[in-house]
LUMVO-796354 format. One line per 4 residues: number of its first residue (from 1); their letters; for each residue z, x, y of C-alpha. Coordinates in steps of 0.2 Angstrom, whole numbers. Example, Ala and Ser with C-alpha at 12.3 -4.5 7.8 and 13.67 -1.06 7.14 Angstrom:
<pts>
1 = AS = 39 62 -22 ~ 36 68 -5
</pts>
This chain:
<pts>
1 = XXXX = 339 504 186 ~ 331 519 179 ~ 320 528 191 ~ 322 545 182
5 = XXXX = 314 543 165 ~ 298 541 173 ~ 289 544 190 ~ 274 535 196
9 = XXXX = 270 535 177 ~ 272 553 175 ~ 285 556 161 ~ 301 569 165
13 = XXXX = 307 580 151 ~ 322 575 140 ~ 330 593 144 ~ 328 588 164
17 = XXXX = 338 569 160 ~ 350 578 151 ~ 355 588 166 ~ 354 575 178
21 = XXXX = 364 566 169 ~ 378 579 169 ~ 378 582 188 ~ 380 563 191
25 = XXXX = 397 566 178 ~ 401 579 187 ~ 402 571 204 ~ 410 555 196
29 = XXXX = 423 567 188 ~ 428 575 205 ~ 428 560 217 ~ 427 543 204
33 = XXXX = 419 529 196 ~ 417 515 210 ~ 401 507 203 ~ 411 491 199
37 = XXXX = 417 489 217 ~ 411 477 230 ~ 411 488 246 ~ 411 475 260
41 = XXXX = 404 481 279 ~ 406 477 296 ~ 396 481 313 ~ 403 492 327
45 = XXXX = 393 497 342 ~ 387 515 344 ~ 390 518 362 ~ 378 532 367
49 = XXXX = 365 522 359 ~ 371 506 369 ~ 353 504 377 ~ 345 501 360
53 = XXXX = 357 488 354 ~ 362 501 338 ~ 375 494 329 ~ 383 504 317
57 = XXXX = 390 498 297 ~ 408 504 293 ~ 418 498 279 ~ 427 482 280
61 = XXXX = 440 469 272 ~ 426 455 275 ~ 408 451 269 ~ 395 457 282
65 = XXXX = 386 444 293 ~ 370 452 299 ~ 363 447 316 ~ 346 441 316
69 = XXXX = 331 450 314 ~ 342 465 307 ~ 333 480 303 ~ 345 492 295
73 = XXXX = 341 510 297 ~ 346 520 282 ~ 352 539 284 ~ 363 554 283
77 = XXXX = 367 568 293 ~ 357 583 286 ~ 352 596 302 ~ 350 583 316
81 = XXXX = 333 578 311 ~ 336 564 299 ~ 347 556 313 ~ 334 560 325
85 = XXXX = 321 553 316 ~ 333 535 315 ~ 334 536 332 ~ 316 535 334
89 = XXXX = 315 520 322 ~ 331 511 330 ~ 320 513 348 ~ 304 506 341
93 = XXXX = 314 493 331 ~ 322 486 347 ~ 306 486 357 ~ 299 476 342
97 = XXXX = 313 460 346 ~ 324 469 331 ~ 343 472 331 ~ 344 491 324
101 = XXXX = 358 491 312 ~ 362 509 308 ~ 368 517 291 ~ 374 532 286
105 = XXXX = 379 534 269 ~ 387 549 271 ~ 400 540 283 ~ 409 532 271
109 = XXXX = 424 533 257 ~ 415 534 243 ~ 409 543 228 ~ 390 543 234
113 = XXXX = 395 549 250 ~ 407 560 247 ~ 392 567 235 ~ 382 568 250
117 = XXXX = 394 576 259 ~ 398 593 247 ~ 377 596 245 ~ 375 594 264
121 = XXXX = 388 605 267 ~ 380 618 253 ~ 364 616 265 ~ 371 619 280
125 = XXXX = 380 635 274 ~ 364 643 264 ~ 353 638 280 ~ 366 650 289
129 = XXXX = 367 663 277 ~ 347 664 277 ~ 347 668 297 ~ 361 684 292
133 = XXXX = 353 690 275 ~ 335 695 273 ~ 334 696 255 ~ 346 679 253
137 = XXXX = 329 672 263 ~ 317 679 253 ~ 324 678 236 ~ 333 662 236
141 = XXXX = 332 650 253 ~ 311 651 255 ~ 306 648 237 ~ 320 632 236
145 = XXXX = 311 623 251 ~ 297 625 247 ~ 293 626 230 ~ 310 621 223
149 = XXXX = 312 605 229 ~ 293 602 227 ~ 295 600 209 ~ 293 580 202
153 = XXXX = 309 587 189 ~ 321 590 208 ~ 317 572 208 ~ 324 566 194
157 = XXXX = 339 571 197 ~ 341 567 215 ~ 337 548 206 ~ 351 549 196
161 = XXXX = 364 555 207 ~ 358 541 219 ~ 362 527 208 ~ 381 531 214
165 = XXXX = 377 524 230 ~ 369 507 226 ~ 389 500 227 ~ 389 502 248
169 = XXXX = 373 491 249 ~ 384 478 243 ~ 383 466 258 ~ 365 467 263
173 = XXXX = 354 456 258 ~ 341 460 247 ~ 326 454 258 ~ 333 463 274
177 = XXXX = 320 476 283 ~ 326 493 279 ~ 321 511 283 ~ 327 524 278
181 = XXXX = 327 542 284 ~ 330 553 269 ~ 327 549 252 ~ 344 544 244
185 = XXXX = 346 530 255 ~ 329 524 250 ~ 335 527 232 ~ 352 520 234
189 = XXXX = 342 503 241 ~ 329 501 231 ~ 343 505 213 ~ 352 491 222
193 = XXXX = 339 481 223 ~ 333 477 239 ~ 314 475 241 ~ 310 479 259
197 = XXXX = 312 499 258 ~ 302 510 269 ~ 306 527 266 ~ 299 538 283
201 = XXXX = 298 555 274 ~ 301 570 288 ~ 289 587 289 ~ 272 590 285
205 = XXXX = 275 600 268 ~ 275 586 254 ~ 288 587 241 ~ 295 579 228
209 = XXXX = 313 579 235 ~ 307 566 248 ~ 303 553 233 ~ 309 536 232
213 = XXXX = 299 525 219 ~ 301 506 224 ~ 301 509 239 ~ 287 512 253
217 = XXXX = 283 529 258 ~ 276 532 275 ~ 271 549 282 ~ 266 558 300
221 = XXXX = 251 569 294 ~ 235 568 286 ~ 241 583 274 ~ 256 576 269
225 = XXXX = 246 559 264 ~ 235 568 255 ~ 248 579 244 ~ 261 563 241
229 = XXXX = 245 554 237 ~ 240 564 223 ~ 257 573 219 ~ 249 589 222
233 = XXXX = 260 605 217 ~ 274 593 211 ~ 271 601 192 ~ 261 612 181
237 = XXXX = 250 602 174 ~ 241 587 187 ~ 249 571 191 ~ 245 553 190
241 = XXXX = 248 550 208 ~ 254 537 222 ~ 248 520 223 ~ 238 514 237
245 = XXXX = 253 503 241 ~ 266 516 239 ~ 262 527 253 ~ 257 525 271
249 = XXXX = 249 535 285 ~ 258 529 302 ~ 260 544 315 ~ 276 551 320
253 = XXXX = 290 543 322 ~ 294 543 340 ~ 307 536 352 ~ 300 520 362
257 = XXXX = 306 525 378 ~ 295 543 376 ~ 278 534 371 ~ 280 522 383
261 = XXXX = 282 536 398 ~ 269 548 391 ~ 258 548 404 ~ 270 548 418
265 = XXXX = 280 561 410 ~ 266 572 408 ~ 260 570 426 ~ 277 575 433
269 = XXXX = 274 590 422 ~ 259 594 430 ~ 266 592 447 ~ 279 604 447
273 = XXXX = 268 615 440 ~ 256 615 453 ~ 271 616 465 ~ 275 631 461
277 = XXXX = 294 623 454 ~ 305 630 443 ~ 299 628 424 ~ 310 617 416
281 = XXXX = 316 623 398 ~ 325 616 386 ~ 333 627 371 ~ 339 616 357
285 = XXXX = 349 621 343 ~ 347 616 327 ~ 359 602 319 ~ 362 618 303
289 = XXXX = 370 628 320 ~ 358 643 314 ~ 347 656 326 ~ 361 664 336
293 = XXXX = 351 681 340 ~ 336 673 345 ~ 343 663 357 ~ 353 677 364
297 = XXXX = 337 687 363 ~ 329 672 375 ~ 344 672 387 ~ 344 688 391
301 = XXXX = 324 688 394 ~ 327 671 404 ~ 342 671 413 ~ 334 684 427
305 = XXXX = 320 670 431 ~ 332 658 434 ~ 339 669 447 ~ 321 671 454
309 = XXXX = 320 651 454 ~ 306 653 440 ~ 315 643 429 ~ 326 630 425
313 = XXXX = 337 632 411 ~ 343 620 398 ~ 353 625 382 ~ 357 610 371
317 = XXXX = 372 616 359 ~ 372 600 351 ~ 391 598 343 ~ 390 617 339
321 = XXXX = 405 622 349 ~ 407 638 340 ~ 390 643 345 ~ 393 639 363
325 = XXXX = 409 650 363 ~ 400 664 355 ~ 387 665 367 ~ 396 661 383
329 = XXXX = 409 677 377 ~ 394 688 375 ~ 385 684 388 ~ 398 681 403
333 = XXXX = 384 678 417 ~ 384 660 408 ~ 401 657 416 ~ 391 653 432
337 = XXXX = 381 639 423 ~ 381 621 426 ~ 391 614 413 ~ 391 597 404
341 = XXXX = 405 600 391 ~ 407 581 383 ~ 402 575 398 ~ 386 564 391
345 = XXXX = 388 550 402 ~ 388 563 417 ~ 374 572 411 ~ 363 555 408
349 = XXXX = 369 549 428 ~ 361 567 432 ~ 345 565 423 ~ 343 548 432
353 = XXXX = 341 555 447 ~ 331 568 444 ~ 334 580 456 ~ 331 597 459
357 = XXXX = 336 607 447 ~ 338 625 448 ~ 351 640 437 ~ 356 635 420
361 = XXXX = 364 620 408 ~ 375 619 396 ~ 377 605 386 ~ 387 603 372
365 = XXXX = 394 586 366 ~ 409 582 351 ~ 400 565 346 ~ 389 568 333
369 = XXXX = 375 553 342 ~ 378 560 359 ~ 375 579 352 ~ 357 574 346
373 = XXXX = 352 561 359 ~ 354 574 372 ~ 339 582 367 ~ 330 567 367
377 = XXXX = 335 560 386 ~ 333 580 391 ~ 315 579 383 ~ 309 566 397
381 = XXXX = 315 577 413 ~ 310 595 408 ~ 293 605 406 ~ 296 615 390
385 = XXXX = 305 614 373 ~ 309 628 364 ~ 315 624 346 ~ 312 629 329
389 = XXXX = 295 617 317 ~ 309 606 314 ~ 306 586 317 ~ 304 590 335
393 = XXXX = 287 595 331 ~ 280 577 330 ~ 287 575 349 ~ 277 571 365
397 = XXXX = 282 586 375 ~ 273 604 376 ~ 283 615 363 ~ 284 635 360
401 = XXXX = 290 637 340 ~ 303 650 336 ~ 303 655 319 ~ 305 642 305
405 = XXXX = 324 641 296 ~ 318 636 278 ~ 299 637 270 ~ 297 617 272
409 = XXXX = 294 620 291 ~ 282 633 291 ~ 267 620 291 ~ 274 608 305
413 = XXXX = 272 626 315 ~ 255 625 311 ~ 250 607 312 ~ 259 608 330
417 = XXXX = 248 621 335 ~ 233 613 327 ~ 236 596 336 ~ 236 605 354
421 = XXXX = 252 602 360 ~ 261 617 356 ~ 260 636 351 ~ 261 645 336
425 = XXXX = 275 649 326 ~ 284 665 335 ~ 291 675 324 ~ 303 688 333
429 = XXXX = 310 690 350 ~ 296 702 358 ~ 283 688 351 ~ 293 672 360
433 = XXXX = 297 679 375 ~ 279 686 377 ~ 273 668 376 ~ 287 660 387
437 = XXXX = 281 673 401 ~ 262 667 395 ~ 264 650 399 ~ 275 651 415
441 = XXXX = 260 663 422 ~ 245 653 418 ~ 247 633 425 ~ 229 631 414
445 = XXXX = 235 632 399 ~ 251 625 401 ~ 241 609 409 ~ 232 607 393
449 = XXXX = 248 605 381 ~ 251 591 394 ~ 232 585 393 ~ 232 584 373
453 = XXXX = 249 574 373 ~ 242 560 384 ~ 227 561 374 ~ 235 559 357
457 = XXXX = 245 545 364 ~ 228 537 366 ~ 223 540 350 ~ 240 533 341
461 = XXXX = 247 550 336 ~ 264 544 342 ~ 264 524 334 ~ 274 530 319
465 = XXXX = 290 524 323 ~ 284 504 326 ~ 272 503 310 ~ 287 509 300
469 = XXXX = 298 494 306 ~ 285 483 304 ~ 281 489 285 ~ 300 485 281
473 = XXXX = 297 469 292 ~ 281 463 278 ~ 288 473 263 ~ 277 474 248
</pts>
């Protein structure tokens, strides 16, 4: 199925084929031709994700047998908000009365995976190099996420190379609900034919990397529905756009178990607050493992408030071990912390009960699910996230932006900041730790991030999650 040669009607240059065409030999070269093989999948329980009935598709000897009312949740590990983003959409599925069937397609032994793999890992390390080098930021790693994968020709080739996945969707049938959570596995289902495709594109910064004709696209923003809509900036010239039916404007995609508790979340918030408690801060780092100087940078400005019981400190590592052992080494104080070193199920029974909480948390975890969930069980019980305009912009807790990793994000900074529920983008160390004192000193202001959260629950900010399911659930 050729999804290359065109683009919602807009036609790509033979030169651009012709190169796509090469890098989908190159990769068949290096890892093989397996577009003849019938991959057969089985289901294995994810077990931090236990609550929402996740199952998770490995390969198997045997044909798959799908429960009932499956709705297979398509993704990859890229940073740890494409997998936080399927988290949401496994949540609001469940609540729904659907079986959340989880599928990574960079989990398995094949060519399109192991495809994914190698330009994942050439993600992860430029994202790295851009926090170290200045000019490497400037010259190469701003201008490709935002303007190089913007261009409808990046597109193209992403299209070819994703027709060496449409083997793993083998077992599935064609009918069955699925979202996906980065474009190649909308474009691995819809090339093997399956016809309930939603693909639930991340930021606010509208590119063309994030295509996927054939399938549904759904978005968070008003801006990014307005620029996939009409293509705008994908090319030179103007572009025929989207069709009505090809892309959606939903709300953020959410976990079910935060929408639910907004308002009673928020009014604990307020509380302690009031009180006088410790502020509750959660420090999350990135799934790319990057912004090792601001954190320290943060510590060093925090870590005496803790002492003084002015706050509460959380750092979520996620699976970065290397990072953890860095800044416990240089920063030996840490030593004293509360510790939850793969120690998830400890961490969760602590959370539970919700008691005092005073010092500092450390949490890191091996388990990939259990590295990003964290944040997301950690976001219920504390007053402030601290965390780059990543996915976690979209989320119902009051936030304070550190810089941005990757010119894609600088315009969820500013639609977080917009929206009323966090503050602007902060660019350096002096900036940051100017507005964490802000917002520990004034209880107003604070309380009004809480306020706007509950009131764009109201509205149906946060719904994003469920109409996505129920898209799939329809098809078109």
């Amino acid at each position: 199925m050729d999804k290359s040669s065109a683009i919602f009607g807009n036609p790509i240059p033979e030169k651009t084929l012709r190169k796509a065409d090469k890098a989908k030999a190159k990769f068949v070269k290096k890892y093989g031709d397996d577009s003849k093989k019938e991959y057969h999948l089985a289901l294995r329980p994810i077990a931090p994700l236990q609550e929402m009935g996740v199952e998770n598709l490995v390969l198997s000897e045997e044909p798959l047998k799908l429960p009932e009312k499956a709705v297979v949740v398509g993704n990859i590990r890229m940073g740890f908000g494409h997998y936080r983003i399927s988290i949401a959409i496994a949540s609001c599925a469940k609540a729904l009365g659907y079986t959340p069937v989880w599928m990574d397609l960079a989990s398995f032994d094949a060519t399109g995976s192991k495809m994914i793999r190698e330009q994942n890992d050439l993600y992860s390390l430029a994202s790295k190099i851009s926090q170290k080098s200045k000019l490497f930021n400037a010259l190469v790693w701003e201008p490709l996420n935002s303007e190089g994968f913007r261009k409808i020709t990046y597109n193209a080739a992403d299209q070819r190379n994703s027709e060496l996945l449409a083997p793993l969707y083998h077992d599935l049938p064609k009918d069955v609900p699925f979202v996906a959570t980065h474009a190649w596995p909308a474009q691995g289902a819809v090339h093997a034919g399956l016809t309930h495709v939603v693909n639930a594109i991340p930021d606010n910064w509208p590119m063309a990397l994030h295509l996927a004709e054939g399938s549904i696209h759904v978005v968070q923003t008003p801006r990014a529905y307005f620029g996939y809509k009409c293509l705008d900036g994908f090319d030179k010239e103007p572009l025929k756009g989207m069709g009505e039916e090809d892309i959606k404007l939903v709300g953020h995609y959410v976990d079910h178990e935060l929408v639910e508790n907004v308002e009673a979340d928020c009014a604990r918030r307020i509380k302690r607050r009031k009180a006088g408690a410790p502020m509750r801060i959660l420090l999350s780092v990135g799934g790319a493992g990057a912004g090792e100087k601001q954190f320290l940078s943060m510590l060093r400005h925090l870590l005496p408030l803790t002492k003084q019981d002015k706050v509460a400190l959380f750092l979520n590592f996620g699976d970065h071990k290397g990072l953890y052992d860095k800044l416990t080494k240089q920063m030996p104080e840490l030593g004293e912390a509360s510790t939850f070193f793969n120690a998830f199920e400890e961490m969760r029974h602590f959370l539970d009960n919700d008691s005092e909480m005073r010092g500092v948390y450390l949490i890191e975890n091996d388990d990939i699910f259990e590295a990003v969930y964290s944040t997301n069980l950690l976001m219920r019980h504390v007053d402030l996230l601290v965390t780059k305009p990543s996915e976690l912009v979209f989320y119902p807790i009051p936030k304070v932006f550190q810089r941005h990793i990757g010119g894609h994000e600088v315009y969820g900074g500013i639609y977080g900041e917009q929206l009323g529920d966090a503050t602007y983008e902060c660019p350096d160390a002096k900036s940051m730790n100017r507005m964490l004192d802000t917002l520990l000193n004034d209880p107003v202001l604070y309380e009004n991030l809480c306020t706007r959260i509950v009131k764009l629950k109201k509205d149906g900010v946060y719904n994003g999650g469920y109409e996505a399911v129920k898209l799939a659930v329809k098809g078109r």
